[in-house]
KOLRO-916152 format. One record per atom (N, C-alpha, C): chain; x, y, z; residue in three letters. Coordinates in pm, 1 decimal, decimal comma. Example, Ala and Ser with C-alpha at 12.3 -4.5 7.8 and 13.67 -1.06 7.14 Angstrom:
KOLRO-916152
{node "A" {1319,0 -569,0 780,0} "ALA"} {node "A" {1230,0 -450,0 780,0} "ALA"} {node "A" {1320,0 -330,0 780,0} "ALA"} {node "A" {1285,0 -225,0 708,0} "SER"} {node "A" {1367,0 -106,0 714,0} "SER"} {node "A" {1290,0 3,0 787,0} "SER"} 
//
This chain:
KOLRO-916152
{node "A" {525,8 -3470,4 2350,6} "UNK"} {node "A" {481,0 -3450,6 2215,3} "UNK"} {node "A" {368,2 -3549,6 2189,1} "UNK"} {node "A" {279,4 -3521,3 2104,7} "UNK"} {node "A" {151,8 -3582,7 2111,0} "UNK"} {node "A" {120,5 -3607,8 1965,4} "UNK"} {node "A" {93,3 -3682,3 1901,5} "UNK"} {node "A" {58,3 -3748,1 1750,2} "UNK"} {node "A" {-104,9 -3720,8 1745,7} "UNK"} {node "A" {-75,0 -3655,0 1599,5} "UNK"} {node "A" {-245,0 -3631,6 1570,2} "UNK"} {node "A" {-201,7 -3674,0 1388,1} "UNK"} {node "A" {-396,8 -3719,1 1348,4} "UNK"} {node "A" {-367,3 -3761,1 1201,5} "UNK"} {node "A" {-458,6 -3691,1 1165,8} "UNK"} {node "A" {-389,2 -3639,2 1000,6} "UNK"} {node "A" {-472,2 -3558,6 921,4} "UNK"} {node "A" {-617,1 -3669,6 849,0} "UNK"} {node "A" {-693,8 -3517,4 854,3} "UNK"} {node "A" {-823,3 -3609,0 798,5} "UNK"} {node "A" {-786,9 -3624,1 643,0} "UNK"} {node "A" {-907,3 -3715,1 542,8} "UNK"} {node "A" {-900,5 -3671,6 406,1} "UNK"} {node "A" {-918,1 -3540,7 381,9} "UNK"} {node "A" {-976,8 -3451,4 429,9} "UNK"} {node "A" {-991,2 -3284,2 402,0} "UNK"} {node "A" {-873,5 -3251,0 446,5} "UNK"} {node "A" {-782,3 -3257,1 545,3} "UNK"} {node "A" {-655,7 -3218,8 614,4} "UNK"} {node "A" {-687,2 -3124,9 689,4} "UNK"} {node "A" {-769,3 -3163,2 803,3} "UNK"} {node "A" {-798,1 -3103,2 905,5} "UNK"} {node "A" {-706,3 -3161,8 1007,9} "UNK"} {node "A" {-685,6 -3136,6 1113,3} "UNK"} {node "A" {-623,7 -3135,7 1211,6} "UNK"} {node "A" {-692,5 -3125,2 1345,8} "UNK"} {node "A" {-696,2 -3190,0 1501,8} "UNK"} {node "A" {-782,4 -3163,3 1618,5} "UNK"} {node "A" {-660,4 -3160,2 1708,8} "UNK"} {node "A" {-602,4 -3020,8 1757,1} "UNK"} {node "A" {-528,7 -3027,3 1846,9} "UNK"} {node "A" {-535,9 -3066,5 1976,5} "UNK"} {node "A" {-452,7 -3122,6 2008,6} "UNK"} {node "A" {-488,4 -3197,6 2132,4} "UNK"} {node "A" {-551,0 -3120,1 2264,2} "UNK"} {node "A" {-658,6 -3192,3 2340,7} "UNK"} {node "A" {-708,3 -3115,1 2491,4} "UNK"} {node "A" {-619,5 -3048,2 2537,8} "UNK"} {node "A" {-500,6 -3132,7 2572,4} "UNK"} {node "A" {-399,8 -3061,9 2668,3} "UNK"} {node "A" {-365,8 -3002,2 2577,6} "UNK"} {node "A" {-265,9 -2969,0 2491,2} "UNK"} {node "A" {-225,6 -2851,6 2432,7} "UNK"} {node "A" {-337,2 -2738,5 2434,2} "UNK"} {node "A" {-501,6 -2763,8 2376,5} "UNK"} {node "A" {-593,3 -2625,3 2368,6} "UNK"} {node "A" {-558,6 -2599,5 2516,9} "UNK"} {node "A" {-545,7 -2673,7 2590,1} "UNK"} {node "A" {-595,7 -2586,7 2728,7} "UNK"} {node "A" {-505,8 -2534,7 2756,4} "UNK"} {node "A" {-334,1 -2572,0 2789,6} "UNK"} {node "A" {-202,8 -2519,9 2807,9} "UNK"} {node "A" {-212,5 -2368,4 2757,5} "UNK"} {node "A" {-260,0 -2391,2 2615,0} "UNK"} {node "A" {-222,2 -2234,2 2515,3} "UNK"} {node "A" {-362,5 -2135,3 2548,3} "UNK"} {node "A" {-451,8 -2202,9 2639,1} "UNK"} {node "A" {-594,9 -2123,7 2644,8} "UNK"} {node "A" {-675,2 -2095,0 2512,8} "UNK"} {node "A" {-667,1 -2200,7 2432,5} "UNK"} {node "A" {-700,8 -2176,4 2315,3} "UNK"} {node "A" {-874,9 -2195,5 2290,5} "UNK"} {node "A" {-956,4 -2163,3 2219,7} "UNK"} {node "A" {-1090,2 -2121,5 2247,8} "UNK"} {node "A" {-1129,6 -2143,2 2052,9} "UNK"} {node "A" {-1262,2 -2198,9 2064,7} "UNK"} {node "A" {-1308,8 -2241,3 1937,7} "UNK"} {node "A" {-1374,7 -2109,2 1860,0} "UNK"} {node "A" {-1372,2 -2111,6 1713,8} "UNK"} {node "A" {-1304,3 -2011,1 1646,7} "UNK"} {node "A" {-1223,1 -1935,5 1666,2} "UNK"} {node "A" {-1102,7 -1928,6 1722,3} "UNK"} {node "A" {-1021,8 -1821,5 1729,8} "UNK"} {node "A" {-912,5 -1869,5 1609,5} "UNK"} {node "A" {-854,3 -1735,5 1581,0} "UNK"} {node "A" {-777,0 -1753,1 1422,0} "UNK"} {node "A" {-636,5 -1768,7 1476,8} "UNK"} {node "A" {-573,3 -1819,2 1428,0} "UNK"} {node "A" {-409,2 -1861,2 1378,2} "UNK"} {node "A" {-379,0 -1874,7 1236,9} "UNK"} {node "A" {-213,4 -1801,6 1251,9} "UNK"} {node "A" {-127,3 -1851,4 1178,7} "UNK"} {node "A" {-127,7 -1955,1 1155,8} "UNK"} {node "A" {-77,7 -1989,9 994,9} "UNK"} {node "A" {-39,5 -2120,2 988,9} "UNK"} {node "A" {90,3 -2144,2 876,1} "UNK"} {node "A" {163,8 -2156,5 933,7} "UNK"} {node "A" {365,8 -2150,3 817,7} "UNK"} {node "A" {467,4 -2260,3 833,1} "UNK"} {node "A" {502,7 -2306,1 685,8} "UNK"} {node "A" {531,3 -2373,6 725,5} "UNK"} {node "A" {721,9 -2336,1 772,2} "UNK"} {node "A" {789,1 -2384,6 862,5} "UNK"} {node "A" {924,7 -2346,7 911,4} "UNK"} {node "A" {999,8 -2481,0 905,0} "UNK"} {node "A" {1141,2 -2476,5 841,5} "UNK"} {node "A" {1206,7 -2597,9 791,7} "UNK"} {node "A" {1133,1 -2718,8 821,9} "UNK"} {node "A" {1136,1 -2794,1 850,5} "UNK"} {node "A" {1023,8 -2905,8 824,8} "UNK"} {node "A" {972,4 -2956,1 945,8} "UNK"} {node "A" {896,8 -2835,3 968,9} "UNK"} {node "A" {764,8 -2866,6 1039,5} "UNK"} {node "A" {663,0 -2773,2 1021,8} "UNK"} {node "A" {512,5 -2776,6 1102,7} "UNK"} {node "A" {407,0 -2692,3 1077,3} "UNK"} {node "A" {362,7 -2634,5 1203,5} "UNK"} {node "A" {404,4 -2495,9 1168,1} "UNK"} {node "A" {359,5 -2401,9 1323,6} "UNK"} {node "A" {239,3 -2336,7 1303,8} "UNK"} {node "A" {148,7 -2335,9 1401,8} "UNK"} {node "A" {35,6 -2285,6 1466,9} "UNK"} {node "A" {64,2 -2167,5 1500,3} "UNK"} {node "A" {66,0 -2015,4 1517,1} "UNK"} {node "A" {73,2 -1933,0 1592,4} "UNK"} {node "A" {-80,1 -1860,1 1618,2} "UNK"} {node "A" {-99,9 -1909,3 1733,4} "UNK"} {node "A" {-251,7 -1824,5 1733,3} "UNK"} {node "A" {-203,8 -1685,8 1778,4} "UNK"} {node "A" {-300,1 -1597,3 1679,2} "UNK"} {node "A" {-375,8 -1452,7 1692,4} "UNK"} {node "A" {-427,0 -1416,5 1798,2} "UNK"} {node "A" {-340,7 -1365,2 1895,3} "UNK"} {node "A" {-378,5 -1259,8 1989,5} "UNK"} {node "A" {-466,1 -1100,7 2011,5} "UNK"} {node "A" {-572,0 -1106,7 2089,0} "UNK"} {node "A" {-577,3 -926,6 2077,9} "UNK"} {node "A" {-462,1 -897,2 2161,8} "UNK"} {node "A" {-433,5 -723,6 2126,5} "UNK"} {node "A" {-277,3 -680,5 2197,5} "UNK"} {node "A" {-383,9 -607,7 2348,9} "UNK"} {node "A" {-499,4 -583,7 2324,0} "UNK"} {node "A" {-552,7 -572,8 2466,5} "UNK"} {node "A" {-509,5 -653,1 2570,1} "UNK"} {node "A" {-520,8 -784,9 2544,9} "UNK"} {node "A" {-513,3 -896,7 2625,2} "UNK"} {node "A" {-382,8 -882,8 2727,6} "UNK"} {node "A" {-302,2 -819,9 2579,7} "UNK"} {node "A" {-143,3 -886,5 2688,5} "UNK"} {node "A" {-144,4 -740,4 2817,4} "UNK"} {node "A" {-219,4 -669,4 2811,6} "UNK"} {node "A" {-179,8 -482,9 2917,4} "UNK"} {node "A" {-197,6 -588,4 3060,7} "UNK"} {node "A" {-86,6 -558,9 3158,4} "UNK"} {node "A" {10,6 -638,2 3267,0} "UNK"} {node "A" {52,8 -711,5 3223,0} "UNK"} {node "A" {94,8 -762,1 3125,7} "UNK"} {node "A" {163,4 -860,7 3123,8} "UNK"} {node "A" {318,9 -883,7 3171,2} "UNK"} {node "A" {367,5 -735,5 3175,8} "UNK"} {node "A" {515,8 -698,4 3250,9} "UNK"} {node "A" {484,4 -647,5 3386,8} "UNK"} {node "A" {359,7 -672,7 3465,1} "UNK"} {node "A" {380,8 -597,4 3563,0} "UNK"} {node "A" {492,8 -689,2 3644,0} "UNK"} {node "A" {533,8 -564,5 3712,1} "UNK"} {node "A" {626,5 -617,2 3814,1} "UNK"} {node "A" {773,5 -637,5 3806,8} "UNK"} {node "A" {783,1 -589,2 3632,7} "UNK"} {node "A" {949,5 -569,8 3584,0} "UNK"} {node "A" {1034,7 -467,9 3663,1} "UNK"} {node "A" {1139,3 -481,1 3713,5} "UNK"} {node "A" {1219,4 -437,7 3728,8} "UNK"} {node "A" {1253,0 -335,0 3594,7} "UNK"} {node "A" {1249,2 -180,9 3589,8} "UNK"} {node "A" {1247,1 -134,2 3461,1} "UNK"} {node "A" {1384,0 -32,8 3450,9} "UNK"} {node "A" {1464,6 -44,0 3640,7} "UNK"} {node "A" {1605,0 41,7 3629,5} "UNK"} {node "A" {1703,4 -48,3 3576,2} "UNK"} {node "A" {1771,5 47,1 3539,3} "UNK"} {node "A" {1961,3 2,1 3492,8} "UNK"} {node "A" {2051,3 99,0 3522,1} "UNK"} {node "A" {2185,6 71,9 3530,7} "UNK"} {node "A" {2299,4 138,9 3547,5} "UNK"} {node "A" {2331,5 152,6 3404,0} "UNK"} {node "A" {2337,1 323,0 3328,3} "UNK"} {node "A" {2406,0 383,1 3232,6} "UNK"} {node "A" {2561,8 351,0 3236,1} "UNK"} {node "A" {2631,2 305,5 3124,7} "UNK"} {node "A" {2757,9 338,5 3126,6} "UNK"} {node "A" {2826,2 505,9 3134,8} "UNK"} {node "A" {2940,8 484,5 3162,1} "UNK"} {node "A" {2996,0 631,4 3172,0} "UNK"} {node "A" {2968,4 715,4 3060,9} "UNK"} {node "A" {2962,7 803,9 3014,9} "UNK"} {node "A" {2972,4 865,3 2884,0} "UNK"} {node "A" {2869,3 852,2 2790,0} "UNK"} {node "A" {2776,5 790,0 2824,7} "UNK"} {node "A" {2636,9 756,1 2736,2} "UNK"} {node "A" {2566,8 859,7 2817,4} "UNK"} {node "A" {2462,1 880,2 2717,3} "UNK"} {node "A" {2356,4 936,5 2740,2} "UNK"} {node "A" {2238,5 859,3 2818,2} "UNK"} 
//
């Protein structure tokens, strides 16, 4: 976990390693909410991006008896 301080405007500079971990890229938009007491980031994905993102799932199962 990594400590960052708000400016007087209340800006925020997320840390190198975190932008780079999340592949995060300047202007790109996020969420921002707050969840019991803390402040989550969720960056805005295109849904293009994620197509393979399951390749390679295993996609059989065994039906129970009597189900459809």
């Amino acid at each position: 976990m990594q400590t960052v301080t708000l400016s007087p405007r209340f800006q925020v500079v997320i840390p190198r390693r975190v932008r780079e971990s999340m592949g995060l890229r300047s202007a790109e938009k996020a969420h921002v909410t707050s969840f019991r007491n803390r402040i989550e980031i969720i960056p805005l994905r295109d849904v293009r991006k994620l197509r393979g993102y399951l390749r390679g799932i295993d996609g059989a199962f065994q039906r129970e008896d009597g189900r459809v």
